[in-house]
C-alpha positions, 0 to 999 in steps of 0.5 A, spaced: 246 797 117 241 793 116 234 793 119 228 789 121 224 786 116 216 785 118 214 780 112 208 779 111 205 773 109 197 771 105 198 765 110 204 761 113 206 755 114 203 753 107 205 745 105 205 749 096 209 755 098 216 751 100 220 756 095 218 762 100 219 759 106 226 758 103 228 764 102 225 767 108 230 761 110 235 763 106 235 771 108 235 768 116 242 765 115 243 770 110 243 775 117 236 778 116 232 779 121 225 777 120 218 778 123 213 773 119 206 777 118 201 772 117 194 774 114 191 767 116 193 760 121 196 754 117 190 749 114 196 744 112 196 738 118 203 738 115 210 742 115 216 741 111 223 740 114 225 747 112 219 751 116 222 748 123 229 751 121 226 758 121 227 762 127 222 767 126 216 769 130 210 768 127 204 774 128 197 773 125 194 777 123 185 776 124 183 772 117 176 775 118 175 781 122 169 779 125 172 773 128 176 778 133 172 784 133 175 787 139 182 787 136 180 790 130 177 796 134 182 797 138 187 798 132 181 802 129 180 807 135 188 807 135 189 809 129 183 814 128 188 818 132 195 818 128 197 822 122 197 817 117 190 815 118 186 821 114 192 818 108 190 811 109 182 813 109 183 817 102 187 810 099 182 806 102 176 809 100 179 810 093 181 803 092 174 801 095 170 805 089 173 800 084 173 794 087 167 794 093 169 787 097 168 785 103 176 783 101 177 790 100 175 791 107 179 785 110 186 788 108 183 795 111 182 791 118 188 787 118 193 794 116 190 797 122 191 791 126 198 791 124 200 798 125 197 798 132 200 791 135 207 793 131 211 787 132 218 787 134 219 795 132 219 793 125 223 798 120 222 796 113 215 792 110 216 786 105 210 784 101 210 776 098 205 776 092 203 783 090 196 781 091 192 782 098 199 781 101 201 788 097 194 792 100 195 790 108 203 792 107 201 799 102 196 800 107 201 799 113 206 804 110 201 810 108 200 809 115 206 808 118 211 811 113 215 805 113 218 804 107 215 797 104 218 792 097 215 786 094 216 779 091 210 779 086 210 770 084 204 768 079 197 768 081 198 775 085 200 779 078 196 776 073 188 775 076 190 783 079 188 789 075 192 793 072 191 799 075 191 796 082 198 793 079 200 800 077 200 803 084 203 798 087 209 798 083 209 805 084 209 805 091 214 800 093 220 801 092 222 794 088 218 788 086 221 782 084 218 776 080 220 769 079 218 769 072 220 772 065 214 774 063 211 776 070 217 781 070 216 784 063 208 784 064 209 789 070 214 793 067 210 795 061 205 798 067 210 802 071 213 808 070 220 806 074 221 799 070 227 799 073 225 798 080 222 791 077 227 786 077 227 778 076 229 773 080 228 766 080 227 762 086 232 757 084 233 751 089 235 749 096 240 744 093 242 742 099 235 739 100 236 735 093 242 732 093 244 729 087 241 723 085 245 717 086 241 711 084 238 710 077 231 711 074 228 703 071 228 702 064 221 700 065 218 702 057 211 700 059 210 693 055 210 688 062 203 689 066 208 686 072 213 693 071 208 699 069 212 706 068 210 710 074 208 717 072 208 722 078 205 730 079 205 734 085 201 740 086 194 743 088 188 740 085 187 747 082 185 749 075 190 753 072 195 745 073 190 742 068 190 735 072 183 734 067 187 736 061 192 730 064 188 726 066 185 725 060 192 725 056 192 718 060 186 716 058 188 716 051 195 712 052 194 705 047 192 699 052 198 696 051 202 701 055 202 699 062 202 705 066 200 707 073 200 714 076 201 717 083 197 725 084 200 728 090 197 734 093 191 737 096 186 742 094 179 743 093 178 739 085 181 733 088 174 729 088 171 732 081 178 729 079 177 721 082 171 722 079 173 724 072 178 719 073 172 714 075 168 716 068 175 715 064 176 708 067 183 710 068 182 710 076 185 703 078 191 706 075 191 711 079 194 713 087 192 719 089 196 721 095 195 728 098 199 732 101 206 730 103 212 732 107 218 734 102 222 729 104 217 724 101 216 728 095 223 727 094 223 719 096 217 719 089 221 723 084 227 718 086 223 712 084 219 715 078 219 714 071 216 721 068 214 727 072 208 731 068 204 737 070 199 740 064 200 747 066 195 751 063 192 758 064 185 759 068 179 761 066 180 768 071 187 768 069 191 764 074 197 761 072 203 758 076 210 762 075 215 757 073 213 751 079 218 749 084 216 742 083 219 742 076 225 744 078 225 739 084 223 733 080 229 736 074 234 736 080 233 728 081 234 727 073 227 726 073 224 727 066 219 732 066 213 734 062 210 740 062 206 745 057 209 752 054 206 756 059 210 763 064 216 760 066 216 753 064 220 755 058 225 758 062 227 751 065 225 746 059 226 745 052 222 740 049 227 735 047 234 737 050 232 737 057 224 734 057 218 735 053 214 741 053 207 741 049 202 747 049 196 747 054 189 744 054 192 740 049 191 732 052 193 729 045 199 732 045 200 730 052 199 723 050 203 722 044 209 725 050 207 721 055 208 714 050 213 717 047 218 717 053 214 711 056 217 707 050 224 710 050 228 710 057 234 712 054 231 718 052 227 719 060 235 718 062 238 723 056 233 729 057 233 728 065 240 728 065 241 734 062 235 738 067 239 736 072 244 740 069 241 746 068 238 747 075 244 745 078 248 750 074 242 756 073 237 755 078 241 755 085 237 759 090 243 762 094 243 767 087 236 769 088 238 770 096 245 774 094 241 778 089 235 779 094 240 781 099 243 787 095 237 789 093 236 791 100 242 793 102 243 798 096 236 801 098 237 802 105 243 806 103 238 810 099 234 811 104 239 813 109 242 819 103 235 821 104 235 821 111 241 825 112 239 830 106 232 833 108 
């Protein structure tokens, strides 16, 4: 029998999380039923199609306690008088002792918050990303002794500590992650490596139809018909916009290009000023944020899609970006870096161009490279469209998400009945 899940969320409806809101939809149509725990309120003025499709209600939690103080003291007056509370204080203090942040106190706060308020009769808790998702639904379990599992992506396992990593994996009753190289990381910090499992988002392909028009043969030597080269994501640090930007500065003058940024994220005016500084920024058009159906609209009418996927300095990095798998999806060549997950969906010169990180020399002699050449862009998008679309269909990811949970209820009910 299947049981109602409370998912909790580090914030919901995000424009830069559209492969969550897809398997949350997914497990819906699946049958699942779905409470959404979000730890803040949207900031994104934008919603993608996919999120008006979800049914699930929506609680949110206080983003910081002292904004709803008699709420948080509530929970806590509540909590100080069940059994679970003496446990969560020993946890709690625990993890405060390596890692003393008003942080740390926040997913307390918001863990008593969500036990006492309790939403729908939740039986089961799932985390998504390992980080401070994890700390409110461990916290939550200690206290409630409902059993909680996670979905671990990229940022969440590589800027958390190793030990904080370790008891995480050891409390939850599986993790699953989206990328090879997150999944073999957080086996080797396991005792249980086989509660790890790996499971590509894949993509709602039912939102990507196939393509049916042509991508243009511009090659670059007509000022009148530039190439049009497109990147989509978050003016963050680990997706090495400067690195690209610079790659574009070095293209030859007689290459005629123009390049299209959308996104948000704080980094956006330190980029239109390095830009500036290049003496590139006339070429560029910096867009923001967009709904995914405009997305699509400007993979459809691009030449190339690149992303200078890099590892930030705290050790950030994306899994495997579901924007490289859209833009594949609309044989878009792409161009990227050997970085987590982009390996697992591209091979350099069989279905796009894979250069190393923090490299824009590299990312130029591509970049003109697949410029000149249209029937190579066409050759290598043709052949990524074929690998998504063979490999990467998010209905596998539900079906495995979906055995994973029904396998462990099982589980716990043969527990149940034999104690």
């Amino acid at each position: 029998m299947r049981k109602k899940i409370l998912v909790v969320l580090k914030g919901y409806p995000r424009l830069s999380e559209t492969f969550i809101a897809q398997e949350l939809l997914g497990l819906e149509r699946a049958g699942f039923d779905l409470t959404l725990i979000s730890m803040r309120k949207p900031t994104d003025k934008k919603r993608h199609p996919v999120h008006d499709e979800i049914k699930a209600r929506v609680v949110y939690l206080p983003e910081y306690l002292h904004n709803e103080p008699l709420r948080v003291l509530r929970a806590f007056l509540a909590g100080i008088k069940k059994p679970g509370f003496k446990p969560l204080m020993k946890q709690f203090w625990a993890d405060l002792k390596r890692d003393i942040t008003p942080n740390r106190v926040r997913r307390f706060g918001q863990a008593l918050v969500l036990v006492h308020e309790w939403p729908d009769n939740g039986e089961w808790l799932h985390a998504h990303f390992i980080h401070t998702p994890a700390s409110v639904t461990a916290y939550a379990s200690i206290m409630t002794g409902i059993p909680w599992t996670c979905s671990a992506h990229a940022k969440d396992i590589w800027t958390s500590p190793d030990w904080e990593l370790s008891e995480k994996l050891e409390r939850a009753r599986w993790t699953v992650t989206c990328t090879r190289s997150g999944f073999e990381h957080m086996r080797d910090l396991t005792t249980a490596p086989e509660s790890v499992h790996l499971s590509y988002h894949g993509l709602d392909l039912a939102r990507f139809d196939p393509f049916a028009g042509h991508h243009s043969h511009r090659n670059g030597s007509q000022a009148s018909e530039p190439a049009f080269l497109l990147s989509v994501g978050r003016a963050v640090e680990k997706k090495g916009y400067d690195v690209l930007l610079r790659a574009l500065a070095l293209l030859p003058a007689d290459l005629h290009w123009r390049f299209t940024h959308i996104g948000g994220g704080d980094g956006l005016t330190k980029l239109k000023a390095l830009a500036e500084t290049l003496g590139i920024s006339d070429r560029i058009t910096w867009k923001g944020a967009m709904a995914q159906e405009d997305v699509l609209a400007h993979y459809r009418q691009a030449d190339l899609f690149a992303l200078a996927c890099r590892v930030a300095a705290d050790g950030d990095r994306d899994g495997l970006p579901n924007v490289l798998v859209e833009a594949s999806s609309q044989r878009l060549a792409c161009l990227s870096t050997n970085i987590s997950g982009v390996p697992e969906l591209l091979t350099d010169g069989e279905n796009g161009f894979v250069v190393p990180p923090e490299d824009s020399k590299a990312l130029a002699i591509a970049m003109e490279r697949a410029i000149r050449d249209p029937a190579l862009r066409h050759r290598l998008g043709d052949a990524a469209e074929k690998r998504v679309r063979e490999h990467f269909d998010h209905h596998s990811s539900i079906w495995q998400l979906t055995r994973l949970f029904e396998e462990q209820w099982q589980k716990e009910e043969q527990w149940r009945k034999s104690a």
